[in-house]
C-alpha positions in Angstrom: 25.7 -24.8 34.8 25.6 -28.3 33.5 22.8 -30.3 35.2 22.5 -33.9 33.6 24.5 -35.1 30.4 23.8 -38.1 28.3 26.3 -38.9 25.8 24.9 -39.8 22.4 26.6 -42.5 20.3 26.5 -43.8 16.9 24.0 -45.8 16.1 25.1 -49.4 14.5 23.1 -50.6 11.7 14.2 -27.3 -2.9 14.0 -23.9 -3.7 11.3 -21.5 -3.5 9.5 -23.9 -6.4 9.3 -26.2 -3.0 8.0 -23.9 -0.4 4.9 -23.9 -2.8 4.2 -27.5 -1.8 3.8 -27.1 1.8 1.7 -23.9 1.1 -1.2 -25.9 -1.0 -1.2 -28.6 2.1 -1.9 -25.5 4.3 -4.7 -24.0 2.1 -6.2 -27.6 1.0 -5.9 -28.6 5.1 -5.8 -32.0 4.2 -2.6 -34.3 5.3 -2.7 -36.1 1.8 -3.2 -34.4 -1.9 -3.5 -36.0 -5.2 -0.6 -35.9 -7.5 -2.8 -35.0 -10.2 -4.3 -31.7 -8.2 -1.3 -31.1 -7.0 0.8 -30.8 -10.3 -2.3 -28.8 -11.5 -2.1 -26.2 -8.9 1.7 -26.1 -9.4 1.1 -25.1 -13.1 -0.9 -22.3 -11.7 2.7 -21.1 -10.0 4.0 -21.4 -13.7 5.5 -24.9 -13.5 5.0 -27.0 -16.7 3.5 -30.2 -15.6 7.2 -31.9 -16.4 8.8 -29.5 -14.1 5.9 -29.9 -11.1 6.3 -34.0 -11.8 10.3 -33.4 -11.6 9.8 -31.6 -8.1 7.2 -33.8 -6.3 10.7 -36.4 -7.6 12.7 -34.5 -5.9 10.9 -33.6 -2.7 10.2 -37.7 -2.5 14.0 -38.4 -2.6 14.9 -36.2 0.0 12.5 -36.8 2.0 10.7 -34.1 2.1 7.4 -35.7 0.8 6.0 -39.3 1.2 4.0 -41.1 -1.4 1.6 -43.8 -1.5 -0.5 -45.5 -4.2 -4.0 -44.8 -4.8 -5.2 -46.9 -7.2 -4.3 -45.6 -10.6 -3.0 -42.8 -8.6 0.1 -41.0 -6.4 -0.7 -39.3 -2.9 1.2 -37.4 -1.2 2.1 -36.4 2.3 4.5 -33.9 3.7 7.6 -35.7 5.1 10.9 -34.9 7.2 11.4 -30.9 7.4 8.9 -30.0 5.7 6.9 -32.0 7.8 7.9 -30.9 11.0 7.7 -27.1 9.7 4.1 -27.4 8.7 3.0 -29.2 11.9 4.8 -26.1 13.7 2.2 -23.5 11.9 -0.7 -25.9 12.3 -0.1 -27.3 16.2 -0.3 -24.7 19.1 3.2 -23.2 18.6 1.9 -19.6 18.8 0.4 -20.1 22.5 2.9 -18.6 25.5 4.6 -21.4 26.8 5.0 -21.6 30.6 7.1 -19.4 32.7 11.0 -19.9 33.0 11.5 -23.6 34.0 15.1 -22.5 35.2 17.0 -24.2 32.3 17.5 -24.3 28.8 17.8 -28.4 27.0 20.8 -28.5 25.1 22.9 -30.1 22.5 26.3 -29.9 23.5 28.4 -30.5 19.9 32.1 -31.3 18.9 32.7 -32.5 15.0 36.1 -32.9 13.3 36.3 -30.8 10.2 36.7 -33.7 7.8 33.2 -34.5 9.2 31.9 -30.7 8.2 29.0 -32.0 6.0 27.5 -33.8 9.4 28.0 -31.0 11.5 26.3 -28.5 9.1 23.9 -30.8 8.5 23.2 -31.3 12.1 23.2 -27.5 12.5 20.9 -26.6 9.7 18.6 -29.7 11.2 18.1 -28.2 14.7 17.8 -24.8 13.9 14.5 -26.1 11.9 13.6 -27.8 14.6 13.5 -24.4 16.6 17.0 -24.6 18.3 19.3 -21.3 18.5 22.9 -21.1 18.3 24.1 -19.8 21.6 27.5 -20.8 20.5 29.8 -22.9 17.9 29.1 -26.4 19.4 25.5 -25.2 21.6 22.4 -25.3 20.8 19.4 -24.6 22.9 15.6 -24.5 22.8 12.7 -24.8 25.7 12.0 -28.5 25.9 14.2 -31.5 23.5 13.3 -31.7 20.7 15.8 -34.1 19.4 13.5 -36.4 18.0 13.3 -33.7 15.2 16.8 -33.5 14.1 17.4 -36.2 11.9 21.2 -36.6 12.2 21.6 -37.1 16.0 20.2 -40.3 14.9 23.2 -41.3 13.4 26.7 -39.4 14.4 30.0 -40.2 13.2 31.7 -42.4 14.9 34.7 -39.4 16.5 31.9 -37.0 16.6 30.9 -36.2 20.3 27.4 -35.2 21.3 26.1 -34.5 24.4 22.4 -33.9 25.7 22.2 -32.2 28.9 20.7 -28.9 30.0 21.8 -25.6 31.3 20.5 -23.5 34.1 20.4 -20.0 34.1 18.3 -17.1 35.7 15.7 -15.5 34.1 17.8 -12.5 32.8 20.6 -14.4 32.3 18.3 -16.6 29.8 17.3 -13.8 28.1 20.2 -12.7 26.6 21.2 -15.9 25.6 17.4 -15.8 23.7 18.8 -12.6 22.3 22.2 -14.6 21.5 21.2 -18.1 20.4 18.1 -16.4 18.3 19.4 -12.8 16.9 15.7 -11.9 18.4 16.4 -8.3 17.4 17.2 -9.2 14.0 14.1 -10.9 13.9 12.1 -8.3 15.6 13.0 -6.5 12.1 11.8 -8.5 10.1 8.7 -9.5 11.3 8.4 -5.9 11.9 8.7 -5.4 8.3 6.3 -8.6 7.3 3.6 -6.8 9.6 3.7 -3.4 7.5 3.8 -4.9 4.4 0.7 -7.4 4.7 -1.3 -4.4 6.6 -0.2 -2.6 3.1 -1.7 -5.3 1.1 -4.9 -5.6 2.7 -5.4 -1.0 3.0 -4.8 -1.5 -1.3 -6.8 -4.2 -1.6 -9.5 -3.0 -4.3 -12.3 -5.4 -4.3 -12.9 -9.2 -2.5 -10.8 -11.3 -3.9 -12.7 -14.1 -6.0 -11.8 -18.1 -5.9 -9.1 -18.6 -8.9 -5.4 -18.8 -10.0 -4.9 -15.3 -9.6 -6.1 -15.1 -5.7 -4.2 -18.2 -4.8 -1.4 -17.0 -6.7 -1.6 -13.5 -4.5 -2.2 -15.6 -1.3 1.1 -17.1 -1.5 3.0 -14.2 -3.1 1.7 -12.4 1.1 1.5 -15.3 2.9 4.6 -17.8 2.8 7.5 -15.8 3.1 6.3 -14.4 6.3 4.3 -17.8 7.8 8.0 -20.2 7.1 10.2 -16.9 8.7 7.7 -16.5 11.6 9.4 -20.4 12.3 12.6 -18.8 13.4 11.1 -17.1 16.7 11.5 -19.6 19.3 8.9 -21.2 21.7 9.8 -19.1 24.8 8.4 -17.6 27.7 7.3 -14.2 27.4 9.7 -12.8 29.5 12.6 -14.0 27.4 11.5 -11.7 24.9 12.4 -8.2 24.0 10.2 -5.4 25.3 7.9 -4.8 21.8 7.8 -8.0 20.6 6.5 -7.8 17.3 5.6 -11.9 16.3 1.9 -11.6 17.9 1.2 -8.3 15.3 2.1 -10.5 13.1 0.6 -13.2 13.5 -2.6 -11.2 14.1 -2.5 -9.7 10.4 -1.5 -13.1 9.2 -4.6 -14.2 10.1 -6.7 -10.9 8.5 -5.1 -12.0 5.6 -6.5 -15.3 5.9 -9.6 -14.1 6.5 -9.3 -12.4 3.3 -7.8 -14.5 0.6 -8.2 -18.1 2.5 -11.5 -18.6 1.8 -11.7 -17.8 -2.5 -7.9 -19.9 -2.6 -9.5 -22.7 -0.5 -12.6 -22.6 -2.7 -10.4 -22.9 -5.3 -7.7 -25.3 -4.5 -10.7 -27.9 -3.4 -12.2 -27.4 -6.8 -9.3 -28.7 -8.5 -8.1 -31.3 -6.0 -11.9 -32.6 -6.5 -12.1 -32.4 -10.5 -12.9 -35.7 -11.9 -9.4 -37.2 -13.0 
């Protein structure tokens, strides 16, 4: 059922290389590194310092990183989706969220095909933003969280958009979790993540030691799983399928923090700090 609607109008007026970036932020846990430390650690991952110079370039024009001048210097800060994904894993994401509130919020879509850059734009947008497909043209998540998808900012002009939200019961909701989600894909996966870190850490044949090598191995576990635990939704437990597996995960996430954050951190502070 389709409670409220508001219409929106048009306004008036990289690579796996990449993923790296937001992964130093999160073992550095600072909101701003030094372009020098940060092309450093970058060569660690095998880049040549023209190739990690050439990326922070890129990341800056997409928008994916913001810059700002410190004195001789460049800082950085993550930007636009990356932003948004890593304030995700560091805000309170993983806590339940309240019981059913009765509806889903949801983007109600209709986009010409000579505007199919927008719409898959807008698409790939709110699914980062931690919206499900329930359908071509619907999207839904818990709460709005419009103010994270970029091109609903700006529509074309015979593209219509709608805002509204649909109520459902509670099992009703969950299968269109299951739907909008693929939550048993997912359950999978994570399943998979879970087995393979527990793997890692039964192997593991002596404390790692701060350097390359451990920060190199702390990425190699960590950031596939940490950006592809994004994908579950913020839902109320009961939404879920029975088994869940994304708290085991998240639990052996964190053993592997325990393990390799500490020596990477050492590490990674080292160099940010280094005399320039």
């Amino acid at each position: 059922m389709l409670t409220y609607v508001r219409r929106i109008v048009p306004s008036q007026s990289g690579g796996r290389s990449a993923s790296l970036v937001p992964f130093l932020f999160g073992v550095a846990q600072r909101p701003e590194l030094p372009g020098v430390g940060l092309t450093r650690l970058l060569g660690d991952f095998g880049l040549t310092e023209a190739a990690a110079r050439a990326l922070l370039l890129r990341m800056r024009q997409e928008g994916k990183l913001a810059s700002v001048r410190r004195g001789r210097g460049v800082g950085y800060r993550l930007a636009g989706e990356y932003g948004h994904r890593f304030d995700r894993i560091r805000r309170a994401d993983r806590t339940p969220p309240p019981s059913w509130p009765g509806s889903f919020h949801a983007v109600l879509y209709q986009v010409p095909e000579s505007r199919r850059a927008f719409r898959d734009a807008l698409r790939r947008a709110a699914v980062h933003a931690g919206y499900g497909l329930l359908q071509q043209g619907v999207l839904i998540a818990l709460e709005d969280r419009t103010g994270a998808v970029a091109p609903l900012a700006d529509p074309p002009a015979d593209a219509a958009l709608f805002v509204t939200r649909l109520t459902m019961d509670e099992p009703d909701a969950a299968r269109a979790a299951r739907l909008a989600w693929d939550l048993d894909a997912l359950a999978v996966t994570f399943a998979g993540h879970t087995e393979s870190l527990r793997a890692a850490l039964r192997d593991l044949a002596a404390a790692p030691e701060p350097g390359p090598d451990t920060l190199r191995r702390y990425a190699e576990l960590l950031r596939t799983p940490m950006v592809e635990s994004l994908r579950s939704p913020r839902l109320p437990a009961a939404l879920f399928p029975a088994g869940w597996p994304l708290p085991g995960l998240w639990r052996t996430i964190q053993d592997v923090q325990q393990v390799f954050g500490g020596p990477a951190a050492s590490y990674v502070t080292g160099v940010l700090d280094a005399p320039r």
